[in-house]
ROKE-188169 format. One line per field, with one value per atom (N, C-alpha, C): x, y, z; residue in three letters. Coordinates in steps of 0.02 Angstrom, whole numbers, plus 50000, padded with zeros to 5 digits. Example, Ala and Ser with C-alpha at 12.3 -4.5 7.8 and 13.67 -1.06 7.14 Angstrom:
2
c1 = 50660,50615,50660,50642,50684,50645
c2 = 49716,49775,49835,49888,49947,50002
c3 = 50390,50390,50390,50354,50357,50394
resn = ala,ala,ala,ser,ser,ser
//
This chain:
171
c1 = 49041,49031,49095,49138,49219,49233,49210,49246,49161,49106,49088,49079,49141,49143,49220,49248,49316,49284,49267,49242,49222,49148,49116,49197,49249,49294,49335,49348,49374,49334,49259,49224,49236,49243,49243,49303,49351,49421,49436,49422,49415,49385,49313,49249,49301,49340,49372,49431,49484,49532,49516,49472,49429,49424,49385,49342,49393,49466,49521,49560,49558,49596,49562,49493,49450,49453,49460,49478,49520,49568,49625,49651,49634,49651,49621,49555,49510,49536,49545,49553,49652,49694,49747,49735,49696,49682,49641,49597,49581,49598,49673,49715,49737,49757,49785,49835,49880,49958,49976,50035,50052,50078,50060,50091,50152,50168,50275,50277,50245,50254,50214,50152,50134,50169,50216,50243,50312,50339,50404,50380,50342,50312,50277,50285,50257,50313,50327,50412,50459,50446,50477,50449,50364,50327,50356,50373,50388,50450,50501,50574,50586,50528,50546,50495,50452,50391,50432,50468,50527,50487,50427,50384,50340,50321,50263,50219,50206,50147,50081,50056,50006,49983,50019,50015,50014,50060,50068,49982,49970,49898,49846,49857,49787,49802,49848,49876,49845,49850,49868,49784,49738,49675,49639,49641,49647,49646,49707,49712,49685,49645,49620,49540,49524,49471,49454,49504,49501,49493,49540,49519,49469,49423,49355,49310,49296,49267,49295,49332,49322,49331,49354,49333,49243,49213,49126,49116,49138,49141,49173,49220,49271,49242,49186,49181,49180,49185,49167,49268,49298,49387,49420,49390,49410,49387,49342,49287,49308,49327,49361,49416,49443,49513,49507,49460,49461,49430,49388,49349,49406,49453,49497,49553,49586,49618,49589,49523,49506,49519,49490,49470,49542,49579,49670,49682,49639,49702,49659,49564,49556,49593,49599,49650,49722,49739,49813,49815,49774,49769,49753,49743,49716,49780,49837,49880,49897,49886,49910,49881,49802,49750,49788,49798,49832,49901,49954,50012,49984,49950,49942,49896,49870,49850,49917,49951,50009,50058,50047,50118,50075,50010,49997,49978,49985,50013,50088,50112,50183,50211,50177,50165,50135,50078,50056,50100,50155,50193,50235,50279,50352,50327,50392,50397,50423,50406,50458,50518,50545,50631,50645,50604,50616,50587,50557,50528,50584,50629,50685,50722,50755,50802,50808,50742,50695,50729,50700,50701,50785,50820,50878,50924,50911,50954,50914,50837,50827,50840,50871,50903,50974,51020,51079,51092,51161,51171,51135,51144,51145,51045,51040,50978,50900,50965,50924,50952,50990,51009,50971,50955,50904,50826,50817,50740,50729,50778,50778,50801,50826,50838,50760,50737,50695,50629,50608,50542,50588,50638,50667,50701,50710,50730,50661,50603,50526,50510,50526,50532,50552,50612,50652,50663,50625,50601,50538,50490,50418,50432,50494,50509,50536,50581,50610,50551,50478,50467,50412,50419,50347,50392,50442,50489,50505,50508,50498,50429,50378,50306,50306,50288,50306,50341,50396,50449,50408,50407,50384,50305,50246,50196,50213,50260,50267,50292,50345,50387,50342,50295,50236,50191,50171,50129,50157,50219,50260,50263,50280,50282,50239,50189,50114,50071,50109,50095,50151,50194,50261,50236,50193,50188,50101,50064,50013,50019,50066,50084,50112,50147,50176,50144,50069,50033,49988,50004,49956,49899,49906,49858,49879,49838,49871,49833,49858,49799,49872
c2 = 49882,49953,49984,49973,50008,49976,49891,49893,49914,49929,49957,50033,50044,50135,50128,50086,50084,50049,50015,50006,50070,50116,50168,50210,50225,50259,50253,50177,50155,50164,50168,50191,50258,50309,50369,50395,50355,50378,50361,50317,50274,50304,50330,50408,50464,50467,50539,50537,50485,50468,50471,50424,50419,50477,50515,50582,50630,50646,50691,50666,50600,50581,50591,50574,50601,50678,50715,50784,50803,50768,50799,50777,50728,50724,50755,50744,50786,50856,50880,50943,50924,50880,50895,50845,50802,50763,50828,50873,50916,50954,50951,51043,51018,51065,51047,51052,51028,50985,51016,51050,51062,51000,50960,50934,50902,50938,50907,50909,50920,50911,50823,50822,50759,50702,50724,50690,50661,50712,50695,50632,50655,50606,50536,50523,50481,50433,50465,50437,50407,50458,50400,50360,50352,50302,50249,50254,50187,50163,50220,50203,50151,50172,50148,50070,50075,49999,49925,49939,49862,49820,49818,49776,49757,49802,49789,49770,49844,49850,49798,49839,49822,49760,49717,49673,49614,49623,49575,49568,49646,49651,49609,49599,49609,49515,49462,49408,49394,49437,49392,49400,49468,49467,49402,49391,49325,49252,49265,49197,49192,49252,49261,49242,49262,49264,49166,49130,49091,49018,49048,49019,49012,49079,49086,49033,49048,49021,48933,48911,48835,48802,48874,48836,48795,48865,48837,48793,48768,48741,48713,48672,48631,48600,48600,48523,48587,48671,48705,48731,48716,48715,48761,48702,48718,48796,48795,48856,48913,48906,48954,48979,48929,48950,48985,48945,49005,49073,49077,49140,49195,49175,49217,49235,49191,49195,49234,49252,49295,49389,49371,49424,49470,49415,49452,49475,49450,49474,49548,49553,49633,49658,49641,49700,49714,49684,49694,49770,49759,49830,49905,49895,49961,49984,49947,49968,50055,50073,50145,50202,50176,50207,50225,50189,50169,50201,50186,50236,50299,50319,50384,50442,50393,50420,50427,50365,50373,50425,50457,50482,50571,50563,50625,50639,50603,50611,50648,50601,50637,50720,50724,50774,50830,50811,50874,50890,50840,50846,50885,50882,50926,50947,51012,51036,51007,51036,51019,50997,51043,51075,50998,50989,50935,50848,50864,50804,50769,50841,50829,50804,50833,50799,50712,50713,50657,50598,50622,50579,50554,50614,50613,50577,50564,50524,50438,50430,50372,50360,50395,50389,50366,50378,50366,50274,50277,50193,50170,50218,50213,50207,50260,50258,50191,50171,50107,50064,50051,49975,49986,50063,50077,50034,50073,50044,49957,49939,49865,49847,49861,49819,49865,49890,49922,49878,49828,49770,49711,49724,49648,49687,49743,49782,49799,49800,49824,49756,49710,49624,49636,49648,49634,49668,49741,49783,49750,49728,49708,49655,49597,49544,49576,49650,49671,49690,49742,49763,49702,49670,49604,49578,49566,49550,49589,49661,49713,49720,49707,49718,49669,49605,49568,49554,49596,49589,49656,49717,49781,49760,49706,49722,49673,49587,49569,49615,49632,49702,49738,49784,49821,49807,49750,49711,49714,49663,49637,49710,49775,49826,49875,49854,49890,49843,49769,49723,49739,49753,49773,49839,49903,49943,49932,49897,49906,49885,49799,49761,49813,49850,49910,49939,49953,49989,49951,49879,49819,49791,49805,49762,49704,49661,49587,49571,49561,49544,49488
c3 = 51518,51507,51477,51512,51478,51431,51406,51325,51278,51295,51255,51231,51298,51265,51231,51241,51209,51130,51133,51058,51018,51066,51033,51016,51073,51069,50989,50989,50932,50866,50855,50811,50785,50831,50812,50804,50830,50803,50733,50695,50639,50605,50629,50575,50572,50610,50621,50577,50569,50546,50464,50449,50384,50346,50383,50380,50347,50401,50387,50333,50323,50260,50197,50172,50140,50112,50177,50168,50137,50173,50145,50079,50050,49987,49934,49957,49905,49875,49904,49861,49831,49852,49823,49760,49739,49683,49637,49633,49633,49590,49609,49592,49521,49484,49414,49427,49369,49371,49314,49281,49220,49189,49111,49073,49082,49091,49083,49154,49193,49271,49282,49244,49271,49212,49170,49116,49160,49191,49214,49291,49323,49381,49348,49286,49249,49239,49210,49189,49258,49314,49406,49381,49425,49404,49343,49305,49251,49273,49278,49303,49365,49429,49476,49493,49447,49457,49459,49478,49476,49501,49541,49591,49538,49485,49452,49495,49547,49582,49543,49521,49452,49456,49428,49397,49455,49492,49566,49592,49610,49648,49597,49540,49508,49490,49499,49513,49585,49633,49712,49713,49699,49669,49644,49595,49563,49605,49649,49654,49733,49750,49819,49798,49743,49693,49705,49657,49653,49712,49758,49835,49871,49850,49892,49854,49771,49740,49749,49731,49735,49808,49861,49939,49943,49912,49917,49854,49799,49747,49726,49757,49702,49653,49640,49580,49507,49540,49457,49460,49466,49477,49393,49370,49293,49261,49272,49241,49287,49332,49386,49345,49374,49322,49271,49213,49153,49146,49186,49209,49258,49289,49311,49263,49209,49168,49127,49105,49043,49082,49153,49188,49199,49226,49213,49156,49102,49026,49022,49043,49057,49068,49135,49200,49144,49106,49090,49039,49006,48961,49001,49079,49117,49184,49148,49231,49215,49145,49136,49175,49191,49228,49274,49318,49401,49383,49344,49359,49353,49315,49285,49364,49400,49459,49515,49512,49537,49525,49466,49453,49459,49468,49471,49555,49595,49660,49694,49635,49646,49609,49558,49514,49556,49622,49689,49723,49739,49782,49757,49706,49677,49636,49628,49577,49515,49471,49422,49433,49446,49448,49486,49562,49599,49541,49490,49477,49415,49388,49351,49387,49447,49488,49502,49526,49551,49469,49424,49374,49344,49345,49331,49393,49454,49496,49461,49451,49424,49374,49315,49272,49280,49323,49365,49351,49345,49391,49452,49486,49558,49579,49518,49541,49500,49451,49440,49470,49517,49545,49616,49638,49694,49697,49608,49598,49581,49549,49542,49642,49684,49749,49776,49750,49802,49845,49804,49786,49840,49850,49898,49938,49950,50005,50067,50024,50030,50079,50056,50077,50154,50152,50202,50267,50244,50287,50315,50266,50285,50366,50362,50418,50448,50446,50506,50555,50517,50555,50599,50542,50578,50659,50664,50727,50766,50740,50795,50823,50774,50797,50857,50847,50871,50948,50954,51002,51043,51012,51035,51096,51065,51091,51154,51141,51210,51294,51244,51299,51342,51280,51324,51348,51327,51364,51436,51451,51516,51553,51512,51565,51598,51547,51591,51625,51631,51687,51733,51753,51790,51810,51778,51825,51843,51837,51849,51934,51925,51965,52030,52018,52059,52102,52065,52092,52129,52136,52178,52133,52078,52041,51978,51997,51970,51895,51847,51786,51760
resn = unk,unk,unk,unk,unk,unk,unk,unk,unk,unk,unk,unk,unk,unk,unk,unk,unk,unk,unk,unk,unk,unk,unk,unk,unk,unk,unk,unk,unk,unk,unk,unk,unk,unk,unk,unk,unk,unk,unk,unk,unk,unk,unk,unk,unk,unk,unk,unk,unk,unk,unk,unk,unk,unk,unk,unk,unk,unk,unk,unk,unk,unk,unk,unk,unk,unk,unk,unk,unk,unk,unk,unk,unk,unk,unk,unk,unk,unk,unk,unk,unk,unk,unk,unk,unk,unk,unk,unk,unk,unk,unk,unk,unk,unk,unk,unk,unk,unk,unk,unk,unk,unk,unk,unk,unk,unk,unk,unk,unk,unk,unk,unk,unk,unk,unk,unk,unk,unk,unk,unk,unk,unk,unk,unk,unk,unk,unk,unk,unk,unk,unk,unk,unk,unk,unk,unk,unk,unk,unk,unk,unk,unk,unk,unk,unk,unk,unk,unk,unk,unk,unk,unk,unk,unk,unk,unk,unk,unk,unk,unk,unk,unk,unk,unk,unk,unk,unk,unk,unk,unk,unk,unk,unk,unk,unk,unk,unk,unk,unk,unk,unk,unk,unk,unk,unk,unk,unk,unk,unk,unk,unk,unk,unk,unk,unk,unk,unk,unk,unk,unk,unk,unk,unk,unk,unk,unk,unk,unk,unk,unk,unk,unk,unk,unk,unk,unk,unk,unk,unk,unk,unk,unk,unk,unk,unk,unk,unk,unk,unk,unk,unk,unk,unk,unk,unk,unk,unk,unk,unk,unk,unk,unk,unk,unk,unk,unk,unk,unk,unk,unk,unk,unk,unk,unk,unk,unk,unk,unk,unk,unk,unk,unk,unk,unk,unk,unk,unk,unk,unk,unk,unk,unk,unk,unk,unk,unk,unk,unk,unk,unk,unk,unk,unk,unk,unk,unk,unk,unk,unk,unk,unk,unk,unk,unk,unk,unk,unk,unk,unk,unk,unk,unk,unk,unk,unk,unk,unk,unk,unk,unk,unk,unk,unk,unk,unk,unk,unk,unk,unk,unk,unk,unk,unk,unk,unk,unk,unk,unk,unk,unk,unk,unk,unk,unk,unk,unk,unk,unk,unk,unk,unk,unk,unk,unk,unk,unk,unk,unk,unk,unk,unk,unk,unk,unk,unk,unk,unk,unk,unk,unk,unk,unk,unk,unk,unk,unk,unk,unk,unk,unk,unk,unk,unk,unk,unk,unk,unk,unk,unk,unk,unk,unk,unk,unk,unk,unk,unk,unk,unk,unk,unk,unk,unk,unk,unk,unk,unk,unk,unk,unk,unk,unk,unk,unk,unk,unk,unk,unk,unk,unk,unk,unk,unk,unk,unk,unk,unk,unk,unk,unk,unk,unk,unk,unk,unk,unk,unk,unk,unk,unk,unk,unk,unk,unk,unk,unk,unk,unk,unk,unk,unk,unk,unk,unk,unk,unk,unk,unk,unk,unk,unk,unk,unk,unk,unk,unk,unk,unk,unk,unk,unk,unk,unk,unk,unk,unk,unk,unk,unk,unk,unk,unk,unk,unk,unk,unk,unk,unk,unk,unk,unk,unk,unk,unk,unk,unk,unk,unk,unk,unk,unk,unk,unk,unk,unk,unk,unk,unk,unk,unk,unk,unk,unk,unk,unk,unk,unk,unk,unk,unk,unk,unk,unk
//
């Protein structure tokens, strides 16, 4: 009975979560952007893609693509292959789509005034040796937090067995 209301619980937090995010974007995708406002948030966007978001996803895509298909099929391997190779060289002509949504995200967020600033520190030394470490800084954060995750849930685990234990109950 209690994990199937903790499930229902977990359902509707998830409809609810969903729901407010839905909301809330909607109307800020919505709003209009002046020109040289979504020009200058265009221009981050190119400055700072050192990851080549883009292009990575639409690769790891591909080769997640390719895994499924010759897990149930190895003997069609070849034809795989070339059928994902044509399908990548699509995807390659459309990453402008995707910045251009990206950069008009950022374009809701600031102003101008802030999107010059913004552009002119990535214009900087400082601020291109930021955006080039940013993709292996992104890395390295990703293992810090996987070892804090990690370390964080044994801990809490052990201490809401330590006070449950407190309270005379054993799990």
């Amino acid at each position: 009975m209690t994990s199937n209301m903790m499930r229902g619980a977990k359902a509707i937090f998830a409809a609810v979560v969903t729901a407010s995010m839905i909301g809330l974007s909607a109307p800020v995708l919505a709003q209009e952007v002046a020109p040289e406002q979504l020009a200058l948030a265009r221009k981050y966007i190119d400055l700072t893609d050192r990851g080549a978001v883009y292009e990575v996803t639409v690769v790891e895509t591909g080769v997640e693509t390719m895994q499924q298909i010759v897990q149930q099929n190895p003997e069609i391997i070849d034809q795989t292959n070339d059928a994902i190779t044509k399908v990548i060289q699509d995807y390659n002509g459309r990453k402008g789509d995707l910045m251009n949504q990206f950069a008009r995200v950022y374009a809701l967020r600031f102003s101008l005034e802030e999107l010059q600033q913004i552009v002119a520190f990535y214009e900087s030394p400082t601020g291109q040796k930021l955006a080039q470490a940013n993709s292996e800084i992104n890395t390295d954060l990703q293992r810090v937090m996987q070892v804090f995750t990690g370390n964080l849930k044994r801990e809490f685990f052990a201490k809401v067995r330590a006070e449950l234990r407190g309270q005379g109950i054993e799990i």
